[in-house]
DRENVO-788955 format. One line per 8 residues: number of its first residue (from 1); for each residue x, y, z of C-alpha. Coordinates in pm, 1 decimal, padded with zeros to 6 digits. Example, Ala and Ser with C-alpha at 12.3 -4.5 7.8 and 13.67 -1.06 7.14 Angstrom:
2
1 = 01230.0/-00450.0/00780.0 | 01367.0/-00106.0/00714.0
//
This chain:
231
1 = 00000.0/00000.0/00000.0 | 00102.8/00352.1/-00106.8 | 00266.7/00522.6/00191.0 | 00098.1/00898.5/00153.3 | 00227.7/01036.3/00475.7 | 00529.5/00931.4/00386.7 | 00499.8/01127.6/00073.1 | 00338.2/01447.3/00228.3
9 = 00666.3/01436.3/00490.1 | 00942.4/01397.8/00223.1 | 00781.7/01672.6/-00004.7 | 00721.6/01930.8/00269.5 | 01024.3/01861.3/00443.6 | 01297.6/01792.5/00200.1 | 01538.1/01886.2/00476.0 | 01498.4/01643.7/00692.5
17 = 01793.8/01531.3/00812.2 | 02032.3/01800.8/00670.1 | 02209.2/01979.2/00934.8 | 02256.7/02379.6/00838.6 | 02510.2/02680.3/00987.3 | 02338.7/03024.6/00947.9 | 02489.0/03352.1/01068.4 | 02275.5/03684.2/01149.6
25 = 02316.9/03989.9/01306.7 | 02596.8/04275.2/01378.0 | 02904.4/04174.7/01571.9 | 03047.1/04420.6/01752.9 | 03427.9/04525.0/01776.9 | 03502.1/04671.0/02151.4 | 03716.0/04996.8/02194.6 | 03716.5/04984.9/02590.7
33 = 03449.6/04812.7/02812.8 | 03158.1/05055.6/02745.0 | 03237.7/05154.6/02336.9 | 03201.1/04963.8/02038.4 | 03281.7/04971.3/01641.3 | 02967.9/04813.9/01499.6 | 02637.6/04838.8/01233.0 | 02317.5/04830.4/01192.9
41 = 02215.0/04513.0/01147.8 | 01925.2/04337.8/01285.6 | 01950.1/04005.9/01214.4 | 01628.9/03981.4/01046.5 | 01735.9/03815.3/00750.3 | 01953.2/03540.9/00843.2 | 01717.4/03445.7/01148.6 | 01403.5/03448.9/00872.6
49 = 01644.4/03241.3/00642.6 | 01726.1/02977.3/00959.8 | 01346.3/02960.9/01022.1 | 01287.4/02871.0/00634.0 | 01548.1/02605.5/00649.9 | 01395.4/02488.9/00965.0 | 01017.9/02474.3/00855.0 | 01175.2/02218.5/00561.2
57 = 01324.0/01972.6/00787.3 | 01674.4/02130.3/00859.9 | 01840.7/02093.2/01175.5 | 01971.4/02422.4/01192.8 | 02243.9/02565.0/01403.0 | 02247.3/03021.3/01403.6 | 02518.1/03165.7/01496.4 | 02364.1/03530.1/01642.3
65 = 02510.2/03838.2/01667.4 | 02413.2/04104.9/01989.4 | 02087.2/04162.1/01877.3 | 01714.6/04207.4/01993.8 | 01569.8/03925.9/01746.0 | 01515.0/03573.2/01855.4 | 01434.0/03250.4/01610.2 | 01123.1/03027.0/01795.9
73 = 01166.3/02698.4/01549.8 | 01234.7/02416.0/01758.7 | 01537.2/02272.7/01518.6 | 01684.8/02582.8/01580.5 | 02018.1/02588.0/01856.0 | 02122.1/02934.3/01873.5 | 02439.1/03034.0/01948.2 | 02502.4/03421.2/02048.3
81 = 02837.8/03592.2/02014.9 | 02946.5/03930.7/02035.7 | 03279.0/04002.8/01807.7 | 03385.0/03853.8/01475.7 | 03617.0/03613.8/01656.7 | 03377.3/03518.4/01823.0 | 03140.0/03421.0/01488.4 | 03431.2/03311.3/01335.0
89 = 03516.1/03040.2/01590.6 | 03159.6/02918.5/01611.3 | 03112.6/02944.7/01259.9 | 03411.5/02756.7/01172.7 | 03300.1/02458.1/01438.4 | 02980.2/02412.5/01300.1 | 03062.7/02420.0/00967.5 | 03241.4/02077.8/01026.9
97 = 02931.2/01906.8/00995.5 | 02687.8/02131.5/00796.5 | 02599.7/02085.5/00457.2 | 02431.2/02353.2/00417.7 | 02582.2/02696.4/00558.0 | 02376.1/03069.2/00509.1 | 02647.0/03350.6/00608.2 | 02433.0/03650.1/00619.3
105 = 02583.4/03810.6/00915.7 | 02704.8/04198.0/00840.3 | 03042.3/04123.0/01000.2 | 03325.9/04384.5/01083.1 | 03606.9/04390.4/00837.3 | 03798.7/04567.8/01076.8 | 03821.2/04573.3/01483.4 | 04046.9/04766.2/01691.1
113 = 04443.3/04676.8/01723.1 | 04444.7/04717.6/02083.7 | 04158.5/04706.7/02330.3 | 04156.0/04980.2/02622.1 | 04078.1/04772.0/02935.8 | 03937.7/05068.5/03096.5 | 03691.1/05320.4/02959.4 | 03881.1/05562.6/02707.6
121 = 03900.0/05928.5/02877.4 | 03816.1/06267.6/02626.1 | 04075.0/06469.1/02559.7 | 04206.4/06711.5/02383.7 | 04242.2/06722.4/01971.6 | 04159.5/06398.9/01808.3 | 04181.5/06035.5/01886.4 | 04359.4/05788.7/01647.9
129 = 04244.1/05450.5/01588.7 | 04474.3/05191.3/01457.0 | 04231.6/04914.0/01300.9 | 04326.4/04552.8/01149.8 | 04139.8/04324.6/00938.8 | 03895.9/04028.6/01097.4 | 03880.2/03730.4/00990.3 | 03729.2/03650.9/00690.3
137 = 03463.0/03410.4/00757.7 | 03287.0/03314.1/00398.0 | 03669.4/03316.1/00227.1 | 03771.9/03107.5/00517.3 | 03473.5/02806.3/00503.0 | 03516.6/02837.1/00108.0 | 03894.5/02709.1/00121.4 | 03779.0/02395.3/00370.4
145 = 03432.9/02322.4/00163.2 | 03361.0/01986.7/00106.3 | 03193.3/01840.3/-00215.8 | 02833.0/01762.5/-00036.4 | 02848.4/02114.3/00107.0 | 02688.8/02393.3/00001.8 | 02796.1/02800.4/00076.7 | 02562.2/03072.2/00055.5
153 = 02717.7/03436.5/00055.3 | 02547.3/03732.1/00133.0 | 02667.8/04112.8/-00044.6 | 02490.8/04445.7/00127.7 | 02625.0/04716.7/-00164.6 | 02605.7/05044.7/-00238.6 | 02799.7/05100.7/-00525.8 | 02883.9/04866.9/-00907.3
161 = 02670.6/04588.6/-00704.9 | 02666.4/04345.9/-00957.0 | 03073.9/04396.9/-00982.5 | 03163.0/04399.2/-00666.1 | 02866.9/04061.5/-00577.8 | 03013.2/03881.3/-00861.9 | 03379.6/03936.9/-00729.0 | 03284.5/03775.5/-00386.2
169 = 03078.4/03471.3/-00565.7 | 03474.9/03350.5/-00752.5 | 03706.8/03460.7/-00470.4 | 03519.9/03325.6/-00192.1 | 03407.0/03011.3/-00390.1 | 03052.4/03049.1/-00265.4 | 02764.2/02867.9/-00439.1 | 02555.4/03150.7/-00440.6
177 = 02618.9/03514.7/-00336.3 | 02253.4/03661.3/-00193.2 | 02289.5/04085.0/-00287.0 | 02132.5/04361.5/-00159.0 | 02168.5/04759.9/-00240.3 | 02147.8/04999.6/00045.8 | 01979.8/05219.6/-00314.8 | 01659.5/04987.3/-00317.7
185 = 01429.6/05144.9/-00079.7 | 01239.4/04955.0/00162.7 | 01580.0/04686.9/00135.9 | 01848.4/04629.3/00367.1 | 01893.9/04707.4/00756.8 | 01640.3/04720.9/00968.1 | 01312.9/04682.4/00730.9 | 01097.2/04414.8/00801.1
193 = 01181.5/04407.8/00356.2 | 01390.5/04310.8/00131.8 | 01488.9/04346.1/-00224.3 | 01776.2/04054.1/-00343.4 | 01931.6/03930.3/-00658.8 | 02108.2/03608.8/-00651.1 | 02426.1/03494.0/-00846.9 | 02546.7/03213.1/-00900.5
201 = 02840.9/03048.5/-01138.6 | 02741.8/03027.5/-01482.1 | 02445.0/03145.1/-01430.2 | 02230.8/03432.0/-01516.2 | 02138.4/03664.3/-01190.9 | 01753.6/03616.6/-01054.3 | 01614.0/03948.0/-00960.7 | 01361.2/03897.0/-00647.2
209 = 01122.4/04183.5/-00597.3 | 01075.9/04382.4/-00267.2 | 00907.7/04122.0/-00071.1 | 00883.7/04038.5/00362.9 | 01213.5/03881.0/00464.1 | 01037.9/03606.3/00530.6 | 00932.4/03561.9/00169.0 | 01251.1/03660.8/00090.8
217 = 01407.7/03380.1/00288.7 | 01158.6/03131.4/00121.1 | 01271.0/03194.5/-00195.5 | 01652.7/03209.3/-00106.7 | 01601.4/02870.4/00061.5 | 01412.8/02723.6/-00253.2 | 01717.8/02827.5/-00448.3 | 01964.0/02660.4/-00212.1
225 = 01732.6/02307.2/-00276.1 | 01808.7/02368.7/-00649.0 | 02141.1/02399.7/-00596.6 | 02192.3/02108.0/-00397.2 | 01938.9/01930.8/-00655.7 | 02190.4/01976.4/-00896.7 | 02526.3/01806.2/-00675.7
//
């Protein structure tokens, strides 16, 4: 006899079983113990994207920036962290295992060279800040990637989008780089919206339209089950 719920489960939930990284959110780059270099991010889009993954079976771990959002799924483990070490490290961990990993965190590029143990004092003139580079999470996981795995990318631009997206797609060997320009209005941090094209190799980009993150996220998930479709 014709097994329909078994159907019904592997149709709606063609996840199940898959184990998937997400980041979201800011991180935040301390100065001294009450100052911090950081952005605007919410985390609204990469905690919409782990629900999506979720809802279709995924076991899914998010890796959370300081910020006010929360994911509810219950095959959701979130982990928070505060700096881009921090993300990195977790990130890198859970990545062992994934095969699926979302990396739409708006991470620093830069954090301070030396932080002040106690709180910075005004003074005078001008302050100088010496910055280096953070760790770069989506080049790092894209030099360890697996065949079986696949890397998502995200892009927030505001200038030669396309250029620049495209760029981070080959040098980061991503399978797909999700872009957003801080141009489209009603797109980017802080909107409950979002406006996204997605690249990937060979391929023509697919122009979403402004749509709720969590449509968006539906639709950036459906694209990842393509991809993998195709391994």
């Amino acid at each position: 006899m014709y097994n329909t719920s078994a159907f019904f489960f592997s149709v709606n939930k063609p996840l199940k079983g898959v184990y998937a990284l997400v980041t979201a959110g800011p991180t935040y780059e301390l100065l001294d113990p009450v100052r911090f270099i950081g952005n605007f991010s919410t985390g609204k889009m990469g905690i919409a994207i782990a629900e999506a993954l979720a809802e279709r079976g995924a076991e899914v771990t998010l890796v959370l920036g300081p910020s006010n959002e929360r994911a509810v799924h219950s095959s959701i483990t979130t982990i928070h962290v505060t700096s881009a070490d921090e993300m990195y490290t977790a990130a890198t961990d859970a990545f062992k295992q994934a095969e699926i990993a979302v990396l739409a965190a708006a991470v620093a590029d830069y954090k301070p060279a030396e932080q002040a143990t106690e709180k910075i004092k005004k003074k005078e003139g001008t302050l100088q800040l010496d910055l280096v580079k953070t760790k770069d999470i989506l080049a790092s996981l894209g030099k360890i990637k697996q065949p079986g795995q696949t890397l998502i990318g995200f892009a927030l631009e505001t200038n030669n989008e396309l250029a620049h997206a495209n760029k981070k797609l080959t040098e980061k060997n991503a399978d797909m780089i999700v872009m957003n320009s801080l141009k489209d209005e009603g797109a980017g941090f802080g909107h409950n919206t979002n406006k996204v094209t997605l690249l990937k190799p060979g391929k023509e980009p697919v122009s979403l339209p402004l749509q709720s993150k969590a449509a968006a996220a539906g639709a950036i998930v459906d694209h990842i089950l393509e991809l993998r479709c195709a391994l």
